[in-house]
C-alpha positions as CSV (number, residue, x, y, z in Angstrom):
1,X,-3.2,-114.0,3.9
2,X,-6.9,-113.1,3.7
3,X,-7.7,-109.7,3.4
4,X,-10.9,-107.8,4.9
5,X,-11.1,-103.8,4.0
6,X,-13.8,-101.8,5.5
7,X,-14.7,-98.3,4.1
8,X,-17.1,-96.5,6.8
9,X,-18.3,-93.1,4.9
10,X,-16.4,-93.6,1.9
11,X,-16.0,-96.2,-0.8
12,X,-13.3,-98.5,-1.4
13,X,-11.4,-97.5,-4.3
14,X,-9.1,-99.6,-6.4
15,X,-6.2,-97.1,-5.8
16,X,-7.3,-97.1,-2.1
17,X,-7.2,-101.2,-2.1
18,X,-4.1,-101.3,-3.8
19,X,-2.0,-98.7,-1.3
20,X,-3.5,-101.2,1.6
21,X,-2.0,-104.0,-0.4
22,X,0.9,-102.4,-0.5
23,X,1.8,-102.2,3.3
24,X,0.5,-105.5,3.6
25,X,3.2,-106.9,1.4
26,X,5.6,-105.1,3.7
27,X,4.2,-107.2,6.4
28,X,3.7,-110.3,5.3
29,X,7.9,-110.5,4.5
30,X,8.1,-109.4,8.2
31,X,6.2,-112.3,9.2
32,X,7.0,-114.9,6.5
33,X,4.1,-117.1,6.8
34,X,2.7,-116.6,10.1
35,X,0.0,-114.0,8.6
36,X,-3.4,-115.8,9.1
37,X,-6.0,-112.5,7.9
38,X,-5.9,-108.6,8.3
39,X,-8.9,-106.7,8.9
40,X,-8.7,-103.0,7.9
41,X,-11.4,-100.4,8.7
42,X,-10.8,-96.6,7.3
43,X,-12.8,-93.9,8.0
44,X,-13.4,-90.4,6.6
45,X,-14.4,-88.0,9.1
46,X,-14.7,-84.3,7.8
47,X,-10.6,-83.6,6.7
48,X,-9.2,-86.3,8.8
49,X,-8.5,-89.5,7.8
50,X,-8.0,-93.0,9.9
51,X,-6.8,-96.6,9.2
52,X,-7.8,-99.4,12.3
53,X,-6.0,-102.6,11.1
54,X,-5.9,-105.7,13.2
55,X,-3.5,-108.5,12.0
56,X,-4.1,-112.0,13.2
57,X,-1.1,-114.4,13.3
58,X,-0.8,-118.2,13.8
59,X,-0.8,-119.2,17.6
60,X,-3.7,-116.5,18.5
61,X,-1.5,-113.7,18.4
62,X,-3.2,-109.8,17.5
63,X,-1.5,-106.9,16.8
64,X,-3.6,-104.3,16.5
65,X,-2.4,-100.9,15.0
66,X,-4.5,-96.9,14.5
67,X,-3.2,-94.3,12.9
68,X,-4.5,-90.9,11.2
69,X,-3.6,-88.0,8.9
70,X,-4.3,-85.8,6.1
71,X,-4.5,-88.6,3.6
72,X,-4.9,-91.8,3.7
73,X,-1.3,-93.2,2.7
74,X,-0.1,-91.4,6.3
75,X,-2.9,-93.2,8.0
76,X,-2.0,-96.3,6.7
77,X,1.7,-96.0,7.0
78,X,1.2,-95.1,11.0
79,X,-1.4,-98.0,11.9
80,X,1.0,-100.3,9.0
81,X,4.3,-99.2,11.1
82,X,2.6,-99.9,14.7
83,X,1.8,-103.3,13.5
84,X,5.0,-103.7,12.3
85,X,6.7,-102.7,15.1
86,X,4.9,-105.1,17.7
87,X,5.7,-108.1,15.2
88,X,9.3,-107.4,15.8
């Protein structure tokens, strides 16, 4: 699966790459093959954080998923489990 992360007011760290890599590994069993590319966008804005990641799957299919927190692994886990959840 191709991967596309996005950092809008912030750079993308390797630690911040690899957490997104993570969940995506998550996924990617979910959906065995299926998984064509991911686009993830995050954005810092003042003390909030959010994740925007939009999966595309074989046969034209999107699931889209947002999420936000106090750090990025609870933004990621929220948009991650709303993607997750529309794949089942």
């Amino acid at each position: 699966m191709r991967l596309e992360l996005t950092g809008r007011h912030l750079r993308i760290t390797p630690p911040l790459r690899r957490l997104v890599e993570e969940g995506l590994e998550k996924l990617d069993r979910l959906l065995h093959d299926s998984a064509v590319s991911m686009q993830v966008v995050l954005y810092q804005e003042k003390y909030r954080h959010r994740a925007e990641a939009t999966l595309h799957a074989r046969g034209e299919n999107f699931l889209h998923g947002t999420g936000s927190g106090r750090d990025w692994e609870t933004a990621l886990n929220q948009a991650l489990g709303k993607i997750n959840q529309q794949a089942r």
